[in-house]
Structure formats: structure tokens, C-alpha cells
C-alpha positions as a printed Julia matrix, in Angstrom:
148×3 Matrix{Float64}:
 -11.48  41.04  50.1
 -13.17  37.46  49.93
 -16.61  37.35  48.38
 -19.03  34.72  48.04
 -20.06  36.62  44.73
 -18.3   38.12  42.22
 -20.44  41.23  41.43
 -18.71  43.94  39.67
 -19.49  47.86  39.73
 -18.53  50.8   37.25
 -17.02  53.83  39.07
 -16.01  57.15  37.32
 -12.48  57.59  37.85
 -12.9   60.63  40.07
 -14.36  58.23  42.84
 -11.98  55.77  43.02
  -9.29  56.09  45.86
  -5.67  56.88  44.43
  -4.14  53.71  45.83
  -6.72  51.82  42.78
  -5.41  54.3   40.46
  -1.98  53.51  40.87
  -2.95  49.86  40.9
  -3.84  49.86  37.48
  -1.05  52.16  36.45
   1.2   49.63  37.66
  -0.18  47.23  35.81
   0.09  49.4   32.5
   3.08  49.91  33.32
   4.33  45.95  33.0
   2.19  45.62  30.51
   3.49  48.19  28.31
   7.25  46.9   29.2
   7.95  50.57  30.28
   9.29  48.59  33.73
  10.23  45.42  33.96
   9.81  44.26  37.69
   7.32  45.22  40.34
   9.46  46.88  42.29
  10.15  48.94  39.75
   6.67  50.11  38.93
   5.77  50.39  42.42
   8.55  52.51  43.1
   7.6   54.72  40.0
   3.84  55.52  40.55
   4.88  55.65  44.42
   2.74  52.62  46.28
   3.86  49.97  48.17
   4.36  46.47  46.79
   1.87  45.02  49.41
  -0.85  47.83  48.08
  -0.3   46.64  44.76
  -0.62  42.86  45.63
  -3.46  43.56  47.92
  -5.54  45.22  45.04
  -4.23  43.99  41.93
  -6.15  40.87  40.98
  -9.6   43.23  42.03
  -9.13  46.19  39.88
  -9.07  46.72  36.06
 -10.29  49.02  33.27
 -13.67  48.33  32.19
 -11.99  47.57  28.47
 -10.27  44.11  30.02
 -13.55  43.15  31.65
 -15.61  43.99  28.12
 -12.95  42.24  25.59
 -14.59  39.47  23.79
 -18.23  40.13  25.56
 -21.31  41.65  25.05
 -22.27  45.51  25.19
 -25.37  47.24  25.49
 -25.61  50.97  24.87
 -28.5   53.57  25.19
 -28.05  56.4   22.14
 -29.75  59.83  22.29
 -28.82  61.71  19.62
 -30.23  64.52  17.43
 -32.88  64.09  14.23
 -30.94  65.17  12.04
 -29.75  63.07   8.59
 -26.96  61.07   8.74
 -26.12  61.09  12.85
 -27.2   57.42  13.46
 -24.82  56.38   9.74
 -21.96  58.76  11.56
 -22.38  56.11  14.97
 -22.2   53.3   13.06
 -19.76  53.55  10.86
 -18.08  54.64  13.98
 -18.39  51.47  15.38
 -17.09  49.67  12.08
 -13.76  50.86  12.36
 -13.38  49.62  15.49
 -14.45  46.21  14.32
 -17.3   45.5   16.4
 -20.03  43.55  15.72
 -23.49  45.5   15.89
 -25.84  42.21  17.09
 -29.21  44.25  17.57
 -30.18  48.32  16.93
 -33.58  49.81  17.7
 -34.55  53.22  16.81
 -37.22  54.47  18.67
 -39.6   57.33  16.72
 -37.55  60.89  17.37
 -39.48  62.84  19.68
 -39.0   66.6   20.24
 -35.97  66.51  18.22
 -34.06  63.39  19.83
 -34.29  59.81  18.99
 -33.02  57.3   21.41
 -31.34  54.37  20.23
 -30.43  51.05  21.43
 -27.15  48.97  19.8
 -26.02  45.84  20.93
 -22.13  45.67  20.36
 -19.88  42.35  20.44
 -16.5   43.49  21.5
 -14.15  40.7   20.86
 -13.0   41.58  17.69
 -12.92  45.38  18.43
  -9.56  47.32  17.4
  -9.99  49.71  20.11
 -10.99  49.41  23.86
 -14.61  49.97  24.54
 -13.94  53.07  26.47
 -12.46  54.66  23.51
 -14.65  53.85  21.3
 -17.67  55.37  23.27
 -15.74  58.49  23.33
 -15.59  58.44  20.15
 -19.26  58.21  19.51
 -19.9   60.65  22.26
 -17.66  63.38  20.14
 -19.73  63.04  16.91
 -21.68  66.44  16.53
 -25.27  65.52  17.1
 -24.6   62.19  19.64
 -26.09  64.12  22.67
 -25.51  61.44  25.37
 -23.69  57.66  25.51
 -24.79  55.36  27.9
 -23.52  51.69  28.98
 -26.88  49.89  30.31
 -25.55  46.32  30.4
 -22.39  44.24  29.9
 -22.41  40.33  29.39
């Protein structure tokens, strides 16, 4: 697993191989204090120690690699009053920071928005909050197009 570089790639759950998943439920696990040794944890989610020590310092939920950084997110939502208000006050209560929006002119009944959100203060993971945003009746589609 050496690299020279450290470049980093999002993958939808359903990709990943189950030994990753169970990685990072291990790690939950400990974090969480539900176990309190390796062993333990391993023995729980049902991987071997050495599968969990060969992947464990190369896998993590996108939230622990976006804490404290820089998001950028692609909006399309509906023109309808109030939808884009509804987003951000969205992102409010999770106490991020909203460093740049643009609002492109709607156009056959869409608008497509661009936010830039600081994370590092954020109440929730990033993953949650996007959810959130993506269940708001009018959001039509949520996309990440760049981390920092």
C-alpha cells in the first residue's frame, strides 16, 4: 500500500469490498467505546486483526477527511420561493460557514447553485448534512465537486 502520492477517491459504499467496510466499523466501534480492545472489535464485525491493521490507517468516512476543511457543492433545485432559504438555513444548524453562493438564472424550471461550505465548526458530519439538503422538497440533486 506505499504511495509516492497521497491522492484520495470517493466511492459509494456499494463498491467498496466488505473487508473496508468492516474496517471502518471497527474503528466506530473503539471509537464509540462499544469495545474496548481490537480483538474485541475484530472478533465482533468478524475480520482478522491483520485485515484491520493492513487497512486501517487507509480507510475512513469522507466526514473525518472533510472536518475542519473546505466543501464545494453543486445545487439543482426547483424555482420555486423559498427552496434556496430552506438549503441554507439548513446549513445553519449545522454550523457551517457558507464562504461563497452563486445562483445561476433558473432555466426550465431549475436553478443550479453553487455554495462553498467551511466544515470545521459543523455540528453534524458532512454526509449528513447533504442528506439533509437532498430531503428538502424541491432540492432535486446534491453534488460534492471539490474538497480542500
Amino acid at each position: 500500500m506505499e504511495s509516492k502520492d497521497n491522492t484520495y477517491y470517493i466511492v459509494q459504499t456499494e463498491a467498496l469490498p466488505e473487508v473496508f467496510l468492516k474496517t471502518i466499523e471497527v474503528k466506530e466501534l473503539l471509537k464509540k467505546g462499544e469495545v474496548t480492545t481490537i480483538f474485541e472489535a475484530v472478533e465482533k464485525v468478524g475480520i482478522s486483526r491483520s485485515a484491520y491493521y493492513k487497512y486501517k490507517d487507509y480507510i475512513f468516512p469522507f466526514y473525518e477527511m472533510s472536518k475542519g476543511r473546505m466543501i464545494t457543492v453543486a445545487l439543482t433545485l426547483e424555482h420555486s420561493p423559498g427552496i434556496l432559504a430552506e438549503v441554507l438555513n439548513e446549513i445553519a444548524k449545522a454550523n457551517a460557514s457558507i464562504l461563497t453562493i452563486n445562483q445561476n438564472i433558473p432555466v426550465h424550471g431549475v436553478a443550479n447553485v453553487t455554495t462553498t461550505l467551511e466544515t470545521k465548526n459543523a455540528t453534524i458530519n458532512i454526509e449528513r448534512l447533504l442528506k439533509n439538503i437532498q430531503q428538502i422538497q424541491g432540492v432535486k440533486n446534491v453534488n460534492i465537486l471539490s474538497k480542500e
